[in-house]
DRENDO-1510 file (C-alpha; in Angstrom, 1 decimal, always signed):
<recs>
REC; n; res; u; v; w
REC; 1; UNK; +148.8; +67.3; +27.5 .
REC; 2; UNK; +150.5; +70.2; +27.1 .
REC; 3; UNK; +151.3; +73.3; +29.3 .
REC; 4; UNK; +148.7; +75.3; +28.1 .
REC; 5; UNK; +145.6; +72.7; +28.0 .
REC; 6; UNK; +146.6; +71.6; +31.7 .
REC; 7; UNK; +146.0; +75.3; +32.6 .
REC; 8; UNK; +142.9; +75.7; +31.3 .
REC; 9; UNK; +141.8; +72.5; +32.4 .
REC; 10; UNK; +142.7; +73.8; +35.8 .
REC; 11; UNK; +141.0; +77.0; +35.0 .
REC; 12; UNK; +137.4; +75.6; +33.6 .
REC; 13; UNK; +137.6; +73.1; +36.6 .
REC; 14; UNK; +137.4; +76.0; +38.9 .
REC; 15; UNK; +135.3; +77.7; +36.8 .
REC; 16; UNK; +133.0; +75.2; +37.2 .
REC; 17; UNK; +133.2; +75.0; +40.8 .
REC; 18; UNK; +132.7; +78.0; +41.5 .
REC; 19; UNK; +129.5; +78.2; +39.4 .
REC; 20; UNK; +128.0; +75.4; +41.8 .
REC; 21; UNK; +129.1; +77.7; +44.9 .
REC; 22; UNK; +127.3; +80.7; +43.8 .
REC; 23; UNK; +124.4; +78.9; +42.4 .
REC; 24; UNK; +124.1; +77.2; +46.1 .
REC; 25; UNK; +124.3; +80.1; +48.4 .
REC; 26; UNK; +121.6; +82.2; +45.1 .
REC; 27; UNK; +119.1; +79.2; +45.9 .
REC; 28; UNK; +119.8; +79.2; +49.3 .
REC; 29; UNK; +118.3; +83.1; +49.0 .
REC; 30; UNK; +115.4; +81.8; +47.5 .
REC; 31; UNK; +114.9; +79.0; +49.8 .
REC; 32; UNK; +114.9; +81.2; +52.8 .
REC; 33; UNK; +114.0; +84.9; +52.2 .
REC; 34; UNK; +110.3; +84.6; +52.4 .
REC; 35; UNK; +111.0; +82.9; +56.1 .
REC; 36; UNK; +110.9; +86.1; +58.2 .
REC; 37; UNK; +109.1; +88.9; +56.1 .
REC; 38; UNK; +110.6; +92.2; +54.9 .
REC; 39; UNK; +113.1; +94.0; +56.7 .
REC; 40; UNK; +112.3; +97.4; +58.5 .
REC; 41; UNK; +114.9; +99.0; +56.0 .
REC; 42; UNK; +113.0; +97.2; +52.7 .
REC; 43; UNK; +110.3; +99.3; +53.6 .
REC; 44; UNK; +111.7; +102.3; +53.1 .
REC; 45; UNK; +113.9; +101.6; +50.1 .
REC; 46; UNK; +110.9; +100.4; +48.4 .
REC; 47; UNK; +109.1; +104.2; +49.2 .
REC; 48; UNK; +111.9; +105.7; +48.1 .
REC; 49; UNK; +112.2; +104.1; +45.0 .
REC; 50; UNK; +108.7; +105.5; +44.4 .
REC; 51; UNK; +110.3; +108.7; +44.3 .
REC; 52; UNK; +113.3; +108.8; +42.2 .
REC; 53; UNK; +115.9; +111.6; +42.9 .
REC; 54; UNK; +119.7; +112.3; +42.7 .
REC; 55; UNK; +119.5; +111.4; +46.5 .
REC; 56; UNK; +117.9; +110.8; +49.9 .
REC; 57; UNK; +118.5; +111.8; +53.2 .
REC; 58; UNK; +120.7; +109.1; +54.1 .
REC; 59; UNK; +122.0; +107.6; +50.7 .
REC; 60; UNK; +122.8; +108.3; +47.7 .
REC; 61; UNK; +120.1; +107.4; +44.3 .
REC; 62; UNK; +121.8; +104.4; +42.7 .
REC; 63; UNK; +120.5; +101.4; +44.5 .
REC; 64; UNK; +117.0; +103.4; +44.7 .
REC; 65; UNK; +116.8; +103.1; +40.9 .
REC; 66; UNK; +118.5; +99.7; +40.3 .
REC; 67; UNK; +115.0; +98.8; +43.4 .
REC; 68; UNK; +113.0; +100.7; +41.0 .
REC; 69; UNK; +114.0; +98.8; +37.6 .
REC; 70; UNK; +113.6; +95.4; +39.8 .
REC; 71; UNK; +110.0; +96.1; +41.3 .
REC; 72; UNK; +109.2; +96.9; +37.5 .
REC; 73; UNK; +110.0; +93.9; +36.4 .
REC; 74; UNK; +109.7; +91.3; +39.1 .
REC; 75; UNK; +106.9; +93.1; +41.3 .
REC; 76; UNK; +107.4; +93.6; +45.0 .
REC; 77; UNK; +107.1; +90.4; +47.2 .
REC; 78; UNK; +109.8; +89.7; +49.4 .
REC; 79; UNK; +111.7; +87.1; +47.0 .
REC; 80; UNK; +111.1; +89.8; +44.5 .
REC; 81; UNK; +112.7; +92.8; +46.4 .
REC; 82; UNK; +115.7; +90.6; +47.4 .
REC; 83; UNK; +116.6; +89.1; +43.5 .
REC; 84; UNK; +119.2; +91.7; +43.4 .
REC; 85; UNK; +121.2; +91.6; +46.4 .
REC; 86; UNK; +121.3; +87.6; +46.2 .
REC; 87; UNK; +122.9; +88.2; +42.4 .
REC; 88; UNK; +125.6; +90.9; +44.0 .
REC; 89; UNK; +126.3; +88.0; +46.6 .
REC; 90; UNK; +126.8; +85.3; +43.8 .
REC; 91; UNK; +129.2; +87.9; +41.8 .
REC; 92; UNK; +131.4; +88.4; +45.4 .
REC; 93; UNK; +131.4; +84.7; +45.0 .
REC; 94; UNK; +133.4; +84.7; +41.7 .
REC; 95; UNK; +135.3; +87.7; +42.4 .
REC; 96; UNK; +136.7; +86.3; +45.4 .
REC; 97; UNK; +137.9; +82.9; +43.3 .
REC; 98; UNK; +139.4; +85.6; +40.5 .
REC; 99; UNK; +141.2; +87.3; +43.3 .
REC; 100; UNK; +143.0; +84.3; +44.5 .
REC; 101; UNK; +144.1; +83.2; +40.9 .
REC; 102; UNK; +145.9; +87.2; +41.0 .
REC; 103; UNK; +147.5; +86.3; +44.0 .
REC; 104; UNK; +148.9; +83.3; +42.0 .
REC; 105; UNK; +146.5; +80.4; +43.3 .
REC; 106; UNK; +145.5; +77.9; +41.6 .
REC; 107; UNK; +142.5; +76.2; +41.4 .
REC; 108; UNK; +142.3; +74.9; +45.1 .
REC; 109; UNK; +143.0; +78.2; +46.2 .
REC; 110; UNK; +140.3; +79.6; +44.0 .
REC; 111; UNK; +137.5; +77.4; +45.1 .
REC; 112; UNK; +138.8; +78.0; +49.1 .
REC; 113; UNK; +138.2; +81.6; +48.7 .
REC; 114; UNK; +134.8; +81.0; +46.9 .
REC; 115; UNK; +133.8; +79.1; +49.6 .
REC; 116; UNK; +134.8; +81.4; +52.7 .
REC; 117; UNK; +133.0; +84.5; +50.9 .
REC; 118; UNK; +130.2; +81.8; +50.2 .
REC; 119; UNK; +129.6; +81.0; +54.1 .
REC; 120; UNK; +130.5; +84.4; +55.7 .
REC; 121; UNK; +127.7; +85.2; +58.1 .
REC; 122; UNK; +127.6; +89.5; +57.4 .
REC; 123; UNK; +128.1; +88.4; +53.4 .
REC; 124; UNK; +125.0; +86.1; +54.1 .
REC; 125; UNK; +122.9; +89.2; +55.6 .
REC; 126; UNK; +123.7; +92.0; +53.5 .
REC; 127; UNK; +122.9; +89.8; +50.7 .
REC; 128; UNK; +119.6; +88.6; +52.0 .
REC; 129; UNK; +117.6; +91.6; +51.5 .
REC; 130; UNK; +117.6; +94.8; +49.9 .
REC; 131; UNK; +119.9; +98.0; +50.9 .
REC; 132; UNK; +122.8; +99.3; +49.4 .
REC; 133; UNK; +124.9; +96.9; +51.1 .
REC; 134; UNK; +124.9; +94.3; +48.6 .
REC; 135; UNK; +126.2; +96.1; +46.0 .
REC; 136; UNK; +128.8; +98.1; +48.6 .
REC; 137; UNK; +130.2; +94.1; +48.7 .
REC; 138; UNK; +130.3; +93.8; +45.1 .
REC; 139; UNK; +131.8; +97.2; +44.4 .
REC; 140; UNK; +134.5; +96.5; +46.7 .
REC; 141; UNK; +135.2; +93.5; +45.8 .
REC; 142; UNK; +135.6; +94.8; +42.2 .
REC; 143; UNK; +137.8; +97.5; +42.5 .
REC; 144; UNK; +140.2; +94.8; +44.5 .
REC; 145; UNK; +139.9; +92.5; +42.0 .
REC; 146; UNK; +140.6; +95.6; +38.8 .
REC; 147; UNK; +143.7; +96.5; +41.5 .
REC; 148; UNK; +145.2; +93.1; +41.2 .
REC; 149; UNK; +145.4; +92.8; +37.6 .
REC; 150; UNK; +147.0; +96.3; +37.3 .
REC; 151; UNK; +149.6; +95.1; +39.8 .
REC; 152; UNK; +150.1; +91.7; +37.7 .
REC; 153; UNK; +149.8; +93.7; +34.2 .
REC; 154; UNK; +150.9; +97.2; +34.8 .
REC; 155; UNK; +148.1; +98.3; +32.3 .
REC; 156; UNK; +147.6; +101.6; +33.8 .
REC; 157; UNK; +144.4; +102.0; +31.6 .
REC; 158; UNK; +142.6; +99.8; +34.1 .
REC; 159; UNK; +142.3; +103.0; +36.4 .
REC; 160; UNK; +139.8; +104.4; +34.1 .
REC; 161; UNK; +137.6; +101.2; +35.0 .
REC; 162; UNK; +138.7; +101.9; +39.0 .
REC; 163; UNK; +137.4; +105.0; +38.5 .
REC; 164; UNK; +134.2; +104.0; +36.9 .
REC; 165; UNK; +133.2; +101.7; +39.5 .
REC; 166; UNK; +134.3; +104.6; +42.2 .
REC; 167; UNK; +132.0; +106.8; +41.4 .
REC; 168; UNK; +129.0; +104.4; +41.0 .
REC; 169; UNK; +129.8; +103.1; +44.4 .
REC; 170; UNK; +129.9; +106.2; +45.5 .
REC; 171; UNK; +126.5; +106.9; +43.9 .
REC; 172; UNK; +125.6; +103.6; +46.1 .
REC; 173; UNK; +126.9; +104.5; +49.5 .
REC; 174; UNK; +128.9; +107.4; +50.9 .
REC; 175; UNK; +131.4; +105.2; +52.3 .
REC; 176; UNK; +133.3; +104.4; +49.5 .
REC; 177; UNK; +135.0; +107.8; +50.5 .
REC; 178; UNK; +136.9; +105.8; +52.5 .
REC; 179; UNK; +138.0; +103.2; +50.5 .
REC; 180; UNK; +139.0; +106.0; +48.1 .
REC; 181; UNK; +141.4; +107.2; +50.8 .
REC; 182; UNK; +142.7; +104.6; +52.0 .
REC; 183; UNK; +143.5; +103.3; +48.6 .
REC; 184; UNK; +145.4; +107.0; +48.6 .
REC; 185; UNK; +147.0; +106.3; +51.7 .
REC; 186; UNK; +148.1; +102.6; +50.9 .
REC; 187; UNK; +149.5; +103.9; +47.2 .
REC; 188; UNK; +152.1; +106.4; +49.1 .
REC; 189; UNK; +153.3; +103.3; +51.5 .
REC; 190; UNK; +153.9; +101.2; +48.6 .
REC; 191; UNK; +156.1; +100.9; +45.3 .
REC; 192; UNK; +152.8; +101.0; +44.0 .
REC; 193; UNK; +153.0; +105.0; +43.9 .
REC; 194; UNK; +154.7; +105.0; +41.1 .
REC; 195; UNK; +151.1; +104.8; +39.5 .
REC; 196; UNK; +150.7; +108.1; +40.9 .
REC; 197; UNK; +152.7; +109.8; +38.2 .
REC; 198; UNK; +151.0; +108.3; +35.5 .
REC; 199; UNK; +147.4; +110.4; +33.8 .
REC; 200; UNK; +145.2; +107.2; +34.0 .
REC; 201; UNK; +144.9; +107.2; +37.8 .
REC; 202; UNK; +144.2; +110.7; +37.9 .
REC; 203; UNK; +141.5; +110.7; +34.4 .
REC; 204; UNK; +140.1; +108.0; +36.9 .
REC; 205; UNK; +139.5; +110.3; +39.6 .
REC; 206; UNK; +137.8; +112.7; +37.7 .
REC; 207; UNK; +135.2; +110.3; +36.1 .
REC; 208; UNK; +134.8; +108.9; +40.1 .
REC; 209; UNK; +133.8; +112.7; +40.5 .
REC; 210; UNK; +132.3; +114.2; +37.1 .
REC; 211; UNK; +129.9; +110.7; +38.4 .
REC; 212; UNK; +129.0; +111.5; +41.6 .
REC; 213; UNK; +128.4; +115.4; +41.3 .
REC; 214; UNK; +124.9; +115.1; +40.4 .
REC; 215; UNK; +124.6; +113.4; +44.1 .
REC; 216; UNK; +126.5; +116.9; +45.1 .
REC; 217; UNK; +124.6; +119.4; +43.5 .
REC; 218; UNK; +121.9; +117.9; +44.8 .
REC; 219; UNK; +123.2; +117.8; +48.7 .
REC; 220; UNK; +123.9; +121.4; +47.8 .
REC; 221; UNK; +120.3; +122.1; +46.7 .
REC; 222; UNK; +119.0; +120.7; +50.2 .
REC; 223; UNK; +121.6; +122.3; +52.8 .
REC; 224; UNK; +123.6; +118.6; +53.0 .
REC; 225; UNK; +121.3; +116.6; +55.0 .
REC; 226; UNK; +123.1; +113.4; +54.9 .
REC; 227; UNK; +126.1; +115.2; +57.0 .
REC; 228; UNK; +123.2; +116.0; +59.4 .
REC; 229; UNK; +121.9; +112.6; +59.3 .
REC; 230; UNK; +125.3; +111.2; +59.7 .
REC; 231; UNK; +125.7; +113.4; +63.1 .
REC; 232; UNK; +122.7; +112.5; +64.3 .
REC; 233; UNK; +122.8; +108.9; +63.9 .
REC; 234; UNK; +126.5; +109.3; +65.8 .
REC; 235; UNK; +125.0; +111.0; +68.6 .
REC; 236; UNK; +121.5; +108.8; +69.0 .
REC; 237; UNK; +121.2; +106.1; +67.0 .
REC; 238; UNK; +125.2; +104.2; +66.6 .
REC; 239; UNK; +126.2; +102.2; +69.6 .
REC; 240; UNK; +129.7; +102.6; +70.6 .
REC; 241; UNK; +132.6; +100.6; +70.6 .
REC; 242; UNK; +135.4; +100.9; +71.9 .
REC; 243; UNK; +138.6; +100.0; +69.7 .
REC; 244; UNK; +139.2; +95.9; +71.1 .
REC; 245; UNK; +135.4; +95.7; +70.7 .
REC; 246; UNK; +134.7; +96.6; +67.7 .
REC; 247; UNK; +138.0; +94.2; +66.1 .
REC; 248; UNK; +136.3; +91.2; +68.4 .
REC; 249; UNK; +132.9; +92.1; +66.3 .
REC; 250; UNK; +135.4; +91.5; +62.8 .
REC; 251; UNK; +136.0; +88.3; +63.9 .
REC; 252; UNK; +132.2; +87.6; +64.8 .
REC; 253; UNK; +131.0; +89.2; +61.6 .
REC; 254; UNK; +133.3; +86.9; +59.4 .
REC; 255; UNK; +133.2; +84.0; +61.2 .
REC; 256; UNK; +135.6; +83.0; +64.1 .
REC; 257; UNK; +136.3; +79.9; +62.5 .
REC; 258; UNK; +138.0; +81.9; +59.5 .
REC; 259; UNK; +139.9; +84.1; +61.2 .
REC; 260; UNK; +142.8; +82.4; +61.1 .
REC; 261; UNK; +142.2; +82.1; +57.2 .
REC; 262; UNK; +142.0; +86.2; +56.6 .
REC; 263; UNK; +144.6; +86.4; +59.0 .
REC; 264; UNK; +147.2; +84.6; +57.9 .
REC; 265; UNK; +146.0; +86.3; +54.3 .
REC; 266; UNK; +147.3; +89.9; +56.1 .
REC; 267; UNK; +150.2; +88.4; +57.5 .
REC; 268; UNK; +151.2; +87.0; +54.4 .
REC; 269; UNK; +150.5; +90.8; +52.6 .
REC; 270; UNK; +152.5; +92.3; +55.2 .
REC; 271; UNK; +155.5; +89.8; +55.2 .
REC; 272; UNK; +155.0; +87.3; +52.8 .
REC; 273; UNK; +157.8; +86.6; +50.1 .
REC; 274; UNK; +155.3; +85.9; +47.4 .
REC; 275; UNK; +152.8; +88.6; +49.1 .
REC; 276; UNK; +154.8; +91.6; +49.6 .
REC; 277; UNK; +153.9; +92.6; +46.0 .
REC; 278; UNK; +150.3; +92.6; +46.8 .
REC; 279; UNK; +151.1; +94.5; +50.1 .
REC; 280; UNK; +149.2; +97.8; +48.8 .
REC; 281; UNK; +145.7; +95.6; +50.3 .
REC; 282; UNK; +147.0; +95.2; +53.7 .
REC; 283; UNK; +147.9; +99.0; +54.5 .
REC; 284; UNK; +143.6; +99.6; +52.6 .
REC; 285; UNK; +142.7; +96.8; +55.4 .
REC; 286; UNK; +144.5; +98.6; +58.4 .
REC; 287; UNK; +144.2; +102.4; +56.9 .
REC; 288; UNK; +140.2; +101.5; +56.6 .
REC; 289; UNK; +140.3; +99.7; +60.3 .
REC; 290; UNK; +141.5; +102.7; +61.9 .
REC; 291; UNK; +139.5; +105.1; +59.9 .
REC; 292; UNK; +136.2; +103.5; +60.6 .
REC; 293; UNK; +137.3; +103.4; +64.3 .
REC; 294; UNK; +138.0; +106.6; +64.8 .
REC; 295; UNK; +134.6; +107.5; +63.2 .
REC; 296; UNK; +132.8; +105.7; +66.0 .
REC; 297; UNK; +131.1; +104.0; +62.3 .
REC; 298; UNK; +129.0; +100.9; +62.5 .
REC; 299; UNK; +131.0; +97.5; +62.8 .
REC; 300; UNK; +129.7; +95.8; +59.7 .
REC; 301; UNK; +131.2; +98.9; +57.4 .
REC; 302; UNK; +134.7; +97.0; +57.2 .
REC; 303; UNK; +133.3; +93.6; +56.1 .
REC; 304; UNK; +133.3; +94.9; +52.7 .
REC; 305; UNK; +137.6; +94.8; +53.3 .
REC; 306; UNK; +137.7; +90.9; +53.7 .
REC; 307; UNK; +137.6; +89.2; +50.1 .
REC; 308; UNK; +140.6; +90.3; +49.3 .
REC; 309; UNK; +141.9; +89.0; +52.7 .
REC; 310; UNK; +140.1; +85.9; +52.3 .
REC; 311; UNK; +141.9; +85.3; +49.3 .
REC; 312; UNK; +145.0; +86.0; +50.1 .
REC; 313; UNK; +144.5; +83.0; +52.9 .
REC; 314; UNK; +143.2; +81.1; +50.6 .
REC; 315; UNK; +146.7; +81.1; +48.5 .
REC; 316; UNK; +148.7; +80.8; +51.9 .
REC; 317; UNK; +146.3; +77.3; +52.7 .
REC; 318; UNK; +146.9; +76.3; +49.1 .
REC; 319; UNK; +150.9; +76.9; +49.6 .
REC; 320; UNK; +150.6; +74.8; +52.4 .
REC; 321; UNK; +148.6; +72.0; +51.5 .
REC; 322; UNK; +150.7; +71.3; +48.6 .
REC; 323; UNK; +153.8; +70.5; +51.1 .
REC; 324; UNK; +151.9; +67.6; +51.9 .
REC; 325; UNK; +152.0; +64.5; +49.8 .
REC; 326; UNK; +149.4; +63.0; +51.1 .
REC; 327; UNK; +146.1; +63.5; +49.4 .
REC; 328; UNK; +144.1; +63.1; +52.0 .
REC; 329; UNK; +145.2; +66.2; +53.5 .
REC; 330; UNK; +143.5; +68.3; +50.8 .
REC; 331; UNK; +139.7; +68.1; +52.1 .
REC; 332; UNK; +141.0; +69.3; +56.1 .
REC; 333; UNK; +140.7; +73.0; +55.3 .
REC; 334; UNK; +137.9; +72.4; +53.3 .
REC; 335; UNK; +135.9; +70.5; +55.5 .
REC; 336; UNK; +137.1; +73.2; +58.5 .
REC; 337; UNK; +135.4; +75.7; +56.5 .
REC; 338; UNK; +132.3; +74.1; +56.0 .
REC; 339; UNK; +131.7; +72.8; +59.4 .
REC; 340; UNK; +132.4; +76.4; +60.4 .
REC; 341; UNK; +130.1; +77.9; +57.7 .
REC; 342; UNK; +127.4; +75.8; +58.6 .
REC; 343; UNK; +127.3; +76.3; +62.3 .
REC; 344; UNK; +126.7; +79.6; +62.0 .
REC; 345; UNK; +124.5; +79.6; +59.1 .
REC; 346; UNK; +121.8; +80.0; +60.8 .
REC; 347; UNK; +122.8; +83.7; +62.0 .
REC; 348; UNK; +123.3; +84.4; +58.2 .
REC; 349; UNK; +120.0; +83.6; +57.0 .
REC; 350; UNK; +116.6; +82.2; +58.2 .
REC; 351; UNK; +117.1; +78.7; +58.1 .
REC; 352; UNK; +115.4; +78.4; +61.2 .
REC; 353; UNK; +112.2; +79.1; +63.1 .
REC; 354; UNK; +112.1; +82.0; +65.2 .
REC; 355; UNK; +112.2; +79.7; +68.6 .
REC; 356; UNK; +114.5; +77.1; +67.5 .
REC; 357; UNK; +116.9; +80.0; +66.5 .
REC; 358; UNK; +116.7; +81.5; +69.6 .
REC; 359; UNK; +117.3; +78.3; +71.3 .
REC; 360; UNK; +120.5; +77.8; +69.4 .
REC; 361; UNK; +122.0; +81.2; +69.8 .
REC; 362; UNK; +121.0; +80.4; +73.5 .
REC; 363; UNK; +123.3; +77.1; +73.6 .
REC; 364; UNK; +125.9; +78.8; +71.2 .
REC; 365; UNK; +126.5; +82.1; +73.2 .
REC; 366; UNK; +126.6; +83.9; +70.7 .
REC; 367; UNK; +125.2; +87.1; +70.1 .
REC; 368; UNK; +125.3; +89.1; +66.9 .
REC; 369; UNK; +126.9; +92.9; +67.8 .
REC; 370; UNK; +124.3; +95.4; +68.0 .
REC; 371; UNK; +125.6; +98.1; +65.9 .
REC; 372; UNK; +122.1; +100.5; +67.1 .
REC; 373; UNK; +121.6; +101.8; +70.5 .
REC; 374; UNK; +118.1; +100.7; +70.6 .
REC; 375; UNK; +118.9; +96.6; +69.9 .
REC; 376; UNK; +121.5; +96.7; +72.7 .
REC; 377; UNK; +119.0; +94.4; +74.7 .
REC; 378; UNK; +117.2; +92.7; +72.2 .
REC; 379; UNK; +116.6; +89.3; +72.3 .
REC; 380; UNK; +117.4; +88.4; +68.1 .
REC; 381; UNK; +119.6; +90.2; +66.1 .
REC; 382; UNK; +118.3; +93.5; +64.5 .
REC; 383; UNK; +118.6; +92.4; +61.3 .
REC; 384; UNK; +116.1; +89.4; +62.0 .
REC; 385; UNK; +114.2; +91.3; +64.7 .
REC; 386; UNK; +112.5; +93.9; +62.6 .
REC; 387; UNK; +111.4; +91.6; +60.0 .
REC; 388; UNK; +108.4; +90.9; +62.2 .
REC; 389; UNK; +105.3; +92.7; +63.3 .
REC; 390; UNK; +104.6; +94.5; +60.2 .
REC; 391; UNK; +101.5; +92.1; +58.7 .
REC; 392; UNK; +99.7; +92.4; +61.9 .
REC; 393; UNK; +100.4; +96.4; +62.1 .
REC; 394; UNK; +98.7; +96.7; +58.6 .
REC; 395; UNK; +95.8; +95.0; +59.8 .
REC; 396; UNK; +95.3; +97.3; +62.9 .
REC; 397; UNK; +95.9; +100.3; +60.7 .
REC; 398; UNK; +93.6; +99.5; +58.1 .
REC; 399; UNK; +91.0; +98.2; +60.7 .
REC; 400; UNK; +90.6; +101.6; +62.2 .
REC; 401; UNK; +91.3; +103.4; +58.8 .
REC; 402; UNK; +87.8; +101.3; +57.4 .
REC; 403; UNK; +85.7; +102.5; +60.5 .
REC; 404; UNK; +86.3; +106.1; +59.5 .
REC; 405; UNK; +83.7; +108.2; +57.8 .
REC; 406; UNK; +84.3; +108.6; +54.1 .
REC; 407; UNK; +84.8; +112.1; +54.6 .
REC; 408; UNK; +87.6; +111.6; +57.5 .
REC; 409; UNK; +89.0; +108.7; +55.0 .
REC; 410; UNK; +89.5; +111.3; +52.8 .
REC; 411; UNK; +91.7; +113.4; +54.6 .
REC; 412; UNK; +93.2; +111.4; +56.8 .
REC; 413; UNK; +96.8; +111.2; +57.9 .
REC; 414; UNK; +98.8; +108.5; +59.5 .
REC; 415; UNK; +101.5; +109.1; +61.6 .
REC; 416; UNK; +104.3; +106.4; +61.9 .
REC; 417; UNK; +107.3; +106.5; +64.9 .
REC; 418; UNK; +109.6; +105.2; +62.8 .
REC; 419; UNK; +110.7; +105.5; +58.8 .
REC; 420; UNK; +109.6; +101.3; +58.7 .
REC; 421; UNK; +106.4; +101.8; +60.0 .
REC; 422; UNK; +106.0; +105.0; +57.6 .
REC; 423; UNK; +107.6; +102.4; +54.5 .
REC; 424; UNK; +105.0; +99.8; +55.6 .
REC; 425; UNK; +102.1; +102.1; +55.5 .
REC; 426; UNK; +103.4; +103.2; +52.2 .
REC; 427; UNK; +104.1; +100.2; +50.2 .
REC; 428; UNK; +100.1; +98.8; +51.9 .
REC; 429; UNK; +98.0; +102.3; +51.3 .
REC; 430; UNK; +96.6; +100.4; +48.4 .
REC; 431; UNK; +95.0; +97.5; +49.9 .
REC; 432; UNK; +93.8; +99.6; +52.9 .
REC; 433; UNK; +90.6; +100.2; +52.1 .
REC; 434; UNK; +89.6; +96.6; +51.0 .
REC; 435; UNK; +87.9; +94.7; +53.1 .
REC; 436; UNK; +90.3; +91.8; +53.1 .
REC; 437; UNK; +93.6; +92.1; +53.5 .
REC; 438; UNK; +95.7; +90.0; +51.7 .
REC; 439; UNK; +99.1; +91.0; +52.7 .
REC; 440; UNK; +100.5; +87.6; +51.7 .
REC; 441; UNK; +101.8; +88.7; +48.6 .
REC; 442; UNK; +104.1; +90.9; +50.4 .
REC; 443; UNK; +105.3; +88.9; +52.8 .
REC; 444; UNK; +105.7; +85.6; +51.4 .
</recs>
């Protein structure tokens, strides 16, 4: 067999496996997002989505309309609402094996870093139900991936492509200001600015913007709300952390079992022979820790920095491994990460019921950070905590809603405390007034 054919065996072998990862963890999704109900947020992306506009209080309009074209096609269950999000998690998947091959891994390597992104905890989450999060993930991990074959090619057309996806994931979440900037940063500490004297990079920049100016016209129009949302939610709703705390929630957030893998992945960025090429993703890692920091921002906004990373150790296992003559040696790291992976599965999605969960975070010690102010005591984390209650809410509300006169049914007005109860109320006003209420289809 030559050369060649012994590559692409290699390359359709991992192709393959990587196929089976993603297609686990998408019916994994399916198996368990009907478990717990819709999330407090789901609620009001789902209202929002009823009203399409170049933005919202809080985020910008495309994962509003990409909700929209979903519930138009699929309808709005829970399993539904969540297709999306579970399809941007089995894309991270692949990404995350393409990223290692850049980094010069081969196919164990590939499959290593397809199976860490597979089993992360906060990838689990954000790709379990609907927000912008999911797609922040896959966004990231694109323009990381488009960033390694420029590196390896030096085809400085590929910027216009960085800038493409930019500007949509800035028309997804705000955020990817930062990433924009510390991409800037990292390019001035690295041979890598060289780039910056070439037109692509900057033609880039300016589809990124001539993209998301509809988003700024729009802030314009309204007085800039989300800055005032954004200081608000600093001052009242954003729990603080201090600097140690909030790098102890990284290692939570990815998994303490593979923090030594995306460690050793910056280490070898920083000061590896073979890595020091790639070393522009290290200074975006640390540029982006500090930055988010510094902004007091919620812990689980620098997850989206830790494919790359989890590539990167994914090559330095690989480099290791094959030291060793000894076959047996291959299936250690793999079987480390799946033990890992699956001992905290179940704070990634809900495998299990509500009391055996709590039971086994109980004998674990382990307690998800509590990035809100109000979910500082709570007993589950917040992202599995407010996926309960709202069935039996509906019922009350449309309870006292049916005793109403017709006249007072006519004009009434219910006021929610909260933007999930409001979404709730929302996405039920049509089933209100029936005299059963079958709220199964929403929740199930």
């Amino acid at each position: 067999m030559s050369r060649y054919a012994e590559l692409q065996d290699v390359r359709i072998s991992g192709f393959m496996v990587l196929c089976f990862l993603a297609l686990a963890q998408f019916l994994l999704h399916l198996w368990t997002n009907g478990n717990y109900g819709m999330f407090r947020d789901e609620f009001y992306y789902i209202a929002c989505s009823d009203h399409l506009d170049w933005g919202y209080v809080d985020h910008p309009p495309l994962s509003i309309a990409l909700l929209s074209l979903s519930r138009a096609l699929f309808g709005d269950s829970v399993r539904a609402v969540r297709l999306l999000p579970a399809l941007a998690g089995v894309l991270s998947i692949f990404l995350a094996g393409l990223m290692a091959r850049e980094l010069g891994g081969g196919r164990f390597a590939q499959i290593t870093a397809g199976l860490c992104v597979m089993l992360v905890p906060s990838y689990l989450v954000i790709t379990g139900f609907f927000s912008m999060n999911a797609f922040d993930l896959l966004f990231w991990s694109l323009v990381f991936y488009l960033l390694l074959r420029i590196i390896n090619t030096e085809n400085q057309k590929l910027w216009l492509l960085v800038g493409l996806l930019l500007g949509l994931g800035l028309l997804n979440k705000i955020s990817v200001l930062i990433l924009g900037f510390c991409l800037f940063v990292a390019l001035i500490l690295t041979p890598q600015r060289k780039y910056l004297l070439g037109k692509h990079i900057w033609i880039g920049s300016a589809v990124a913007f001539l993209l998301f100016f509809p988003h700024v016209l729009w802030q314009v129009a309204h007085d800039w709300p989300t800055l005032e949302f954004i200081n608000n939610a600093k001052q009242y709703k954003i729990a603080e952390f201090s600097p140690l705390q909030f790098f102890a929630a990284q290692i939570l957030s990815l998994n303490p079992f593979y923090s030594p893998i995306w460690l050793a992945g910056l280490i070898w960025l920083l000061a590896g022979k073979e890595g020091r090429r790639y070393r522009l993703f290290a200074f975006i890692y640390i540029t982006a820790l500090i930055v988010f920091m510094l902004q007091k921002s919620k812990t689980y906004y620098l997850v989206f920095a830790y494919p790359v990373l989890l590539a990167a150790g994914a090559r330095v296992i690989e480099s290791l491994v094959c030291r060793f003559r000894w076959r047996w040696i291959k299936p250690v790291p793999v079987a480390y990460i799946l033990i890992g992976g699956l001992l905290l599965l179940p704070f990634g999605v809900p495998v299990l019921p509500v009391d055996t969960f709590m039971a086994y975070q109980s004998f674990t010690g382990i307690n998800a950070p509590a990035d809100e102010k109000s979910f500082k005591s709570a007993i589950l984390p917040q992202y599995f905590g407010d996926r309960f209650g709202w069935e039996e809410m509906a019922r009350r509300v449309a309870s006292v809603y049916r005793k109403l006169p017709p006249a007072e049914q006519a004009n009434c007005v219910i006021l929610a405390a909260n933007y999930g109860e409001a979404g709730a109320i929302d996405l039920l006003q049509q089933i209100l007034t029936l005299d059963h209420i079958d709220t199964k289809r929403l929740f199930a």
